[in-house]
N, CA, C and O atoms as a Tripos MOL2 file, in Angstrom:
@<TRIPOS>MOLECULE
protein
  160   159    40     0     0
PROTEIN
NO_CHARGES

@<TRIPOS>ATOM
      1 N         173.3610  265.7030  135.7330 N.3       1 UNK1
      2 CA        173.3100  264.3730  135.1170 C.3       1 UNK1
      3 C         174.6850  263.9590  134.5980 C.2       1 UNK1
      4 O         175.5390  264.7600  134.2200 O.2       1 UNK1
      5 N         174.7950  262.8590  134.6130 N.am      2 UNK2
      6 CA        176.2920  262.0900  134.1090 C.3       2 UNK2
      7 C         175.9550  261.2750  132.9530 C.2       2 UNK2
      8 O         175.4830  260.1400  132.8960 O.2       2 UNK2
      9 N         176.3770  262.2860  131.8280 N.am      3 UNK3
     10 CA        176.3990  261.5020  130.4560 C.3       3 UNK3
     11 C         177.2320  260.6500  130.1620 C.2       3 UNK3
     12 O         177.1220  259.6600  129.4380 O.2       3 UNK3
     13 N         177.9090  260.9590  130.6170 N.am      4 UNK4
     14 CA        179.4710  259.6680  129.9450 C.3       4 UNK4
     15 C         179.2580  257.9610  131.0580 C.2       4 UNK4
     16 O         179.5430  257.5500  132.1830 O.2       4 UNK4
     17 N         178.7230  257.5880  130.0560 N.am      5 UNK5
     18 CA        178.5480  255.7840  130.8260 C.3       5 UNK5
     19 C         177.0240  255.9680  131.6550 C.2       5 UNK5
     20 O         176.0450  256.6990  131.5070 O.2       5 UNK5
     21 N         177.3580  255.0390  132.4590 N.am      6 UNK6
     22 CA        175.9740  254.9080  133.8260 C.3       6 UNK6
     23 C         176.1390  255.7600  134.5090 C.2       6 UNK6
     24 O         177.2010  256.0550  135.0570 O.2       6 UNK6
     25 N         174.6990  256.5230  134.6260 N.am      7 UNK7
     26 CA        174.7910  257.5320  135.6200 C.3       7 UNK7
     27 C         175.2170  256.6800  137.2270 C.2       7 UNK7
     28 O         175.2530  255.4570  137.0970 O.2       7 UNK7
     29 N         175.4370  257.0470  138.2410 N.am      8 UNK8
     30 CA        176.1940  256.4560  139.5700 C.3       8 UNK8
     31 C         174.9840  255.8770  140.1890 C.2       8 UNK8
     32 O         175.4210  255.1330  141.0670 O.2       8 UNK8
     33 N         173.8050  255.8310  140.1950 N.am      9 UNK9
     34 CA        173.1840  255.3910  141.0470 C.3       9 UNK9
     35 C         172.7470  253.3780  140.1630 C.2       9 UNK9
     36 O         172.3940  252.3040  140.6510 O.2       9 UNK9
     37 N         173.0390  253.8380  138.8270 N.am     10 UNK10
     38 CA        172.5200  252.5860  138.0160 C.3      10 UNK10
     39 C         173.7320  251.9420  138.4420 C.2      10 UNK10
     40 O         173.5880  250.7490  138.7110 O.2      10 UNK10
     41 N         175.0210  252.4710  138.5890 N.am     11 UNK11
     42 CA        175.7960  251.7050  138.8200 C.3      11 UNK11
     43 C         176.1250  251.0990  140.4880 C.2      11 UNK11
     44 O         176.8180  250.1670  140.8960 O.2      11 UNK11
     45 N         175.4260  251.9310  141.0520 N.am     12 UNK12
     46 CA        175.7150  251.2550  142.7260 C.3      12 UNK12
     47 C         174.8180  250.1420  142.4500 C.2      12 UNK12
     48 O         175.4190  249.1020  142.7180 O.2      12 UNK12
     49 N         173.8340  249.9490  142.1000 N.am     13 UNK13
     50 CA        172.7180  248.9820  141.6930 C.3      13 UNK13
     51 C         173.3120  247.9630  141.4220 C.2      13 UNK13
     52 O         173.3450  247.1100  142.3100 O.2      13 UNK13
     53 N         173.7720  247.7650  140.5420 N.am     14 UNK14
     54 CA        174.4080  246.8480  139.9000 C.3      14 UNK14
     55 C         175.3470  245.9610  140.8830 C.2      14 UNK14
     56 O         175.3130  244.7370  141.0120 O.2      14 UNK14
     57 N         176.2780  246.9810  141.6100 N.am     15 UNK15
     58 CA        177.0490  246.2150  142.3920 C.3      15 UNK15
     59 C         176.5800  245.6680  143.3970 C.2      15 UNK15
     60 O         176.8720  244.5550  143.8360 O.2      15 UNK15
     61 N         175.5630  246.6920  143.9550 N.am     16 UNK16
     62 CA        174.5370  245.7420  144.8000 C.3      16 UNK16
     63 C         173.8830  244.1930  144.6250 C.2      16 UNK16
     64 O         173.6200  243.2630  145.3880 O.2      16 UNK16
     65 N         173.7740  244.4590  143.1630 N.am     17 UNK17
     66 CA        173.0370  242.9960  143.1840 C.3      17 UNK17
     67 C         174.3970  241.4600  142.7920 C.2      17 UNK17
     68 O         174.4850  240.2560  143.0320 O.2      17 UNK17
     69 N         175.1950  242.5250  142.0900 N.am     18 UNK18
     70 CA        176.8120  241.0910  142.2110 C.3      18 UNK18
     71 C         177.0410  241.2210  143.3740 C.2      18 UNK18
     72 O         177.4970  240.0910  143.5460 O.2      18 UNK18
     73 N         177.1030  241.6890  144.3590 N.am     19 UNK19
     74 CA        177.7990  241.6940  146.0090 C.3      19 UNK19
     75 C         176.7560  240.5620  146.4310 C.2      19 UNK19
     76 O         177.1070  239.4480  146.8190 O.2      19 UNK19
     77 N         175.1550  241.0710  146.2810 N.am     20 UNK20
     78 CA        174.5950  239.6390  146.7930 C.3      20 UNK20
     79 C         174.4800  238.3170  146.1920 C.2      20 UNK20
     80 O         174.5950  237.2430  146.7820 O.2      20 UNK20
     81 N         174.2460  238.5070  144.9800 N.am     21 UNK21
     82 CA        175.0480  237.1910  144.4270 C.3      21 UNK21
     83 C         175.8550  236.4440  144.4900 C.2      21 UNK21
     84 O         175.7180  235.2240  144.3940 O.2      21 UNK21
     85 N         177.2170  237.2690  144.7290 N.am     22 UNK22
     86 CA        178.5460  236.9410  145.7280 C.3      22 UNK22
     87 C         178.4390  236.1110  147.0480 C.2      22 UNK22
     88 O         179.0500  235.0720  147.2930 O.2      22 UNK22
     89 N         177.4030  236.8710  147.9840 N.am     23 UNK23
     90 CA        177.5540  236.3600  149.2960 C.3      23 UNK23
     91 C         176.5250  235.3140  149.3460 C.2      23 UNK23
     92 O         176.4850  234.5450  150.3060 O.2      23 UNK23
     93 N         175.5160  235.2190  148.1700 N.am     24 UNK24
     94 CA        174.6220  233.7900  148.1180 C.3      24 UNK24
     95 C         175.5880  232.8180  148.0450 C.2      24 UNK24
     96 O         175.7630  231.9710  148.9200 O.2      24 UNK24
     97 N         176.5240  232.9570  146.5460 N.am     25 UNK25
     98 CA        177.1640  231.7690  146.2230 C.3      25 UNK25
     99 C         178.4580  231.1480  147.5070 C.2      25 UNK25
    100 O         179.0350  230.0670  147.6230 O.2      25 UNK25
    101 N         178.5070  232.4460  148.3060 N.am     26 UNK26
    102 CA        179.9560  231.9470  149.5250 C.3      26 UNK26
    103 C         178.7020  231.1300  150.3910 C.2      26 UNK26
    104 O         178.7960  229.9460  150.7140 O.2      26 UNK26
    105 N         177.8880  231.7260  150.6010 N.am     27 UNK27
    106 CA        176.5870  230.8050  151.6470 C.3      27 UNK27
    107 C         176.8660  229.2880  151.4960 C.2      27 UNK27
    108 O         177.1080  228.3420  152.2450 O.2      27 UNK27
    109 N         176.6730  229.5750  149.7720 N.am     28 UNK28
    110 CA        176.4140  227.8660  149.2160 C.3      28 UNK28
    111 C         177.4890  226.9790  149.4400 C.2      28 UNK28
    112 O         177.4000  225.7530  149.5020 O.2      28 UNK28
    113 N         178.5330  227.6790  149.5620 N.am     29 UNK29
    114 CA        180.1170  227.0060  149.2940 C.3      29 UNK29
    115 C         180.3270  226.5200  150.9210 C.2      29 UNK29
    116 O         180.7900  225.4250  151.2400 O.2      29 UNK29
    117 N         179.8930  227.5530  151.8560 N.am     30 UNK30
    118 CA        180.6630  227.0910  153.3980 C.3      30 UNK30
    119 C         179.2250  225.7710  153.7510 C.2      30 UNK30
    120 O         179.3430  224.8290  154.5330 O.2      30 UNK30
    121 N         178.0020  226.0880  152.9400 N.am     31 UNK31
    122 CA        177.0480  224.9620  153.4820 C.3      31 UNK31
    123 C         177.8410  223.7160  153.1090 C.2      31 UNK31
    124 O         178.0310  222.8110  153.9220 O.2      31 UNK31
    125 N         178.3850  223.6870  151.6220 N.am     32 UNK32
    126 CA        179.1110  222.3420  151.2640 C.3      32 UNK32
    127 C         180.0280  221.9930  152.2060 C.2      32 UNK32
    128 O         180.1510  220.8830  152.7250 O.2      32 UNK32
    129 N         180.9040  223.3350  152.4860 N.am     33 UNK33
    130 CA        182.6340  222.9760  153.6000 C.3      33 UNK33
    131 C         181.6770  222.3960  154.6570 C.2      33 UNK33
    132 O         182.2600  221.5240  155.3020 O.2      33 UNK33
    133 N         180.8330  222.5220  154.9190 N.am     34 UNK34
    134 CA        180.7750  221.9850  156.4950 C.3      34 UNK34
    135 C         180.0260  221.1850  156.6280 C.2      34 UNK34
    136 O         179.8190  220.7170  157.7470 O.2      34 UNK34
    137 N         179.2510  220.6810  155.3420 N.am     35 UNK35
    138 CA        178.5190  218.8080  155.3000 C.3      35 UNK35
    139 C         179.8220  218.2160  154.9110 C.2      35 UNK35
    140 O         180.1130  217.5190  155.8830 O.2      35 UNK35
    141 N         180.7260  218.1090  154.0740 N.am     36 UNK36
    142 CA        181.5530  217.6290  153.4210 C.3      36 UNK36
    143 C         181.1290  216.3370  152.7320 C.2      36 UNK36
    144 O         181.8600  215.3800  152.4770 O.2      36 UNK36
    145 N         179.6160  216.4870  152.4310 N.am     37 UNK37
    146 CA        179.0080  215.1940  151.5760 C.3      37 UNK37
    147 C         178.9740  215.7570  149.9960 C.2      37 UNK37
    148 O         178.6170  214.9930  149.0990 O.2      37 UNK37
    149 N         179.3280  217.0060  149.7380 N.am     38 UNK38
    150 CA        179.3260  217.5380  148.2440 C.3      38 UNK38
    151 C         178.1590  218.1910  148.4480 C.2      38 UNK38
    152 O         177.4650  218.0470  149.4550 O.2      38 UNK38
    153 N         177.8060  219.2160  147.1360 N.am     39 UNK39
    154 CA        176.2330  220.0800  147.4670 C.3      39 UNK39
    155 C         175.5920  219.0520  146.3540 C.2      39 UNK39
    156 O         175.8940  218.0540  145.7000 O.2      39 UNK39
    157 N         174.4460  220.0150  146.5900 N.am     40 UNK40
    158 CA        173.2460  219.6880  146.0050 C.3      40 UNK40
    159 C         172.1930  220.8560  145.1420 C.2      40 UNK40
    160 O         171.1310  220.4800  144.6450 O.2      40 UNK40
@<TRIPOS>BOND
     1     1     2 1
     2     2     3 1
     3     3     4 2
     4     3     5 am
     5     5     6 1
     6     6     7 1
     7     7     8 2
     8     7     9 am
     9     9    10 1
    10    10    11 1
    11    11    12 2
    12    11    13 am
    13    13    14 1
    14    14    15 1
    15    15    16 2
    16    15    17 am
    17    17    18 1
    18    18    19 1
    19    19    20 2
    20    19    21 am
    21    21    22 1
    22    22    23 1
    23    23    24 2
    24    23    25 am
    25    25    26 1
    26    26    27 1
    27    27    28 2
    28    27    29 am
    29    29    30 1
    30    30    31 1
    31    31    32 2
    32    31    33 am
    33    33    34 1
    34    34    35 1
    35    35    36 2
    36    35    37 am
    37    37    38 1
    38    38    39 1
    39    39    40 2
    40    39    41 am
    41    41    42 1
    42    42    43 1
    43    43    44 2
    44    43    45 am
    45    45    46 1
    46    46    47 1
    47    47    48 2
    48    47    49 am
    49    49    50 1
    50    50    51 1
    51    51    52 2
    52    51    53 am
    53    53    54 1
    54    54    55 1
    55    55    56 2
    56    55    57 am
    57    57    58 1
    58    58    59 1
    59    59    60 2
    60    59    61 am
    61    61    62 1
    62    62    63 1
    63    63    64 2
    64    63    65 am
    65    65    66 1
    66    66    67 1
    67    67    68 2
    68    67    69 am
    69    69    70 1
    70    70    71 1
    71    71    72 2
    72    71    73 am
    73    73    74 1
    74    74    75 1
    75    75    76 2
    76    75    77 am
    77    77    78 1
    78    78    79 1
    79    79    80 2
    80    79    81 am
    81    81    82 1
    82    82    83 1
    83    83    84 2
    84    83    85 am
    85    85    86 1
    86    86    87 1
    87    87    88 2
    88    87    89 am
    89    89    90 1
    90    90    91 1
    91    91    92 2
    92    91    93 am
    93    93    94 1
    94    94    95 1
    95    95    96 2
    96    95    97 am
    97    97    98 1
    98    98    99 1
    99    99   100 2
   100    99   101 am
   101   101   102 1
   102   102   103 1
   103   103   104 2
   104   103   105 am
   105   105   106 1
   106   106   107 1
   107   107   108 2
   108   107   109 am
   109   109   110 1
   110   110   111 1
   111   111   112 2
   112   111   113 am
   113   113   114 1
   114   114   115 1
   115   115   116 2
   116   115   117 am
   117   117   118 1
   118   118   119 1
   119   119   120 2
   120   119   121 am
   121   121   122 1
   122   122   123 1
   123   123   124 2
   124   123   125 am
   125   125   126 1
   126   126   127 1
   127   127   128 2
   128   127   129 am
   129   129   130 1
   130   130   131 1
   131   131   132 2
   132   131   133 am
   133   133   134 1
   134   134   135 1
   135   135   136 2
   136   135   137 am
   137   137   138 1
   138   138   139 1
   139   139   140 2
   140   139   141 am
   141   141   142 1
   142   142   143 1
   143   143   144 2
   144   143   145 am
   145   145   146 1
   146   146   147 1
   147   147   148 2
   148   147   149 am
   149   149   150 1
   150   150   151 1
   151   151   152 2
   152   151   153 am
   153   153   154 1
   154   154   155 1
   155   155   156 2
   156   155   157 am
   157   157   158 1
   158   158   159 1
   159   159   160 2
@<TRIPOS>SUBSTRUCTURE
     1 UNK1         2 RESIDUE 1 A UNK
     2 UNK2         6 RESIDUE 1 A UNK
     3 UNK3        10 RESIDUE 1 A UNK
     4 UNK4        14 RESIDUE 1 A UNK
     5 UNK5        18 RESIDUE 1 A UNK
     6 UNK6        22 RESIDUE 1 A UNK
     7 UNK7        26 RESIDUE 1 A UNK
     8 UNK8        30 RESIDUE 1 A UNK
     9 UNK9        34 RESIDUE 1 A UNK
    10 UNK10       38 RESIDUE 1 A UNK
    11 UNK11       42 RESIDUE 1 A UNK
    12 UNK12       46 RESIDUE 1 A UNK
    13 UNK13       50 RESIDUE 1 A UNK
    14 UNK14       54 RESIDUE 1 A UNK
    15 UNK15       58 RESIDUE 1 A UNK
    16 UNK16       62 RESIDUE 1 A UNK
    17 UNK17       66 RESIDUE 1 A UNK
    18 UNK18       70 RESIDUE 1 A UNK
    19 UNK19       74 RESIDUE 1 A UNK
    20 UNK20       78 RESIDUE 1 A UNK
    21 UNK21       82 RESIDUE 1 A UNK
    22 UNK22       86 RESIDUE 1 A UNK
    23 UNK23       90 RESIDUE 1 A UNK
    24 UNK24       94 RESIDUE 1 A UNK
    25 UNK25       98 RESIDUE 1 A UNK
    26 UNK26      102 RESIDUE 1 A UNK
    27 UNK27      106 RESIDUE 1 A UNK
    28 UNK28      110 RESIDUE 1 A UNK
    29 UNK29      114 RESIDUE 1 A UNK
    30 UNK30      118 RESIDUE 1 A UNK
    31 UNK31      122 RESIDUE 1 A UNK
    32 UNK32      126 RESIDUE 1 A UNK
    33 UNK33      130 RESIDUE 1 A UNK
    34 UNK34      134 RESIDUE 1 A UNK
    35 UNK35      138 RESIDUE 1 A UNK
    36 UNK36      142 RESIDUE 1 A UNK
    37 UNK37      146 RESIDUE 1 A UNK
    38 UNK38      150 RESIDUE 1 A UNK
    39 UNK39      154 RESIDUE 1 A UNK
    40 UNK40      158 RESIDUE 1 A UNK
């Protein structure tokens, strides 16, 4: 066990879920680049 901080698996987790968060919000951004009417 890894006492000091998050054990490694809480922490792959984590990045897992900002990485997809990440690649939702780039989704959202190239849908805007390529209407070029602004999002919604």
């Amino acid at each position: 066990m890894n006492f000091n901080g998050t054990p490694f698996f809480l922490r792959t987790l984590a990045i897992d879920q900002i990485e997809r968060k990440l690649y939702q919000l780039l989704d959202i951004l190239d849908i805007c680049i390529i209407g070029l009417d602004g999002c919604y």
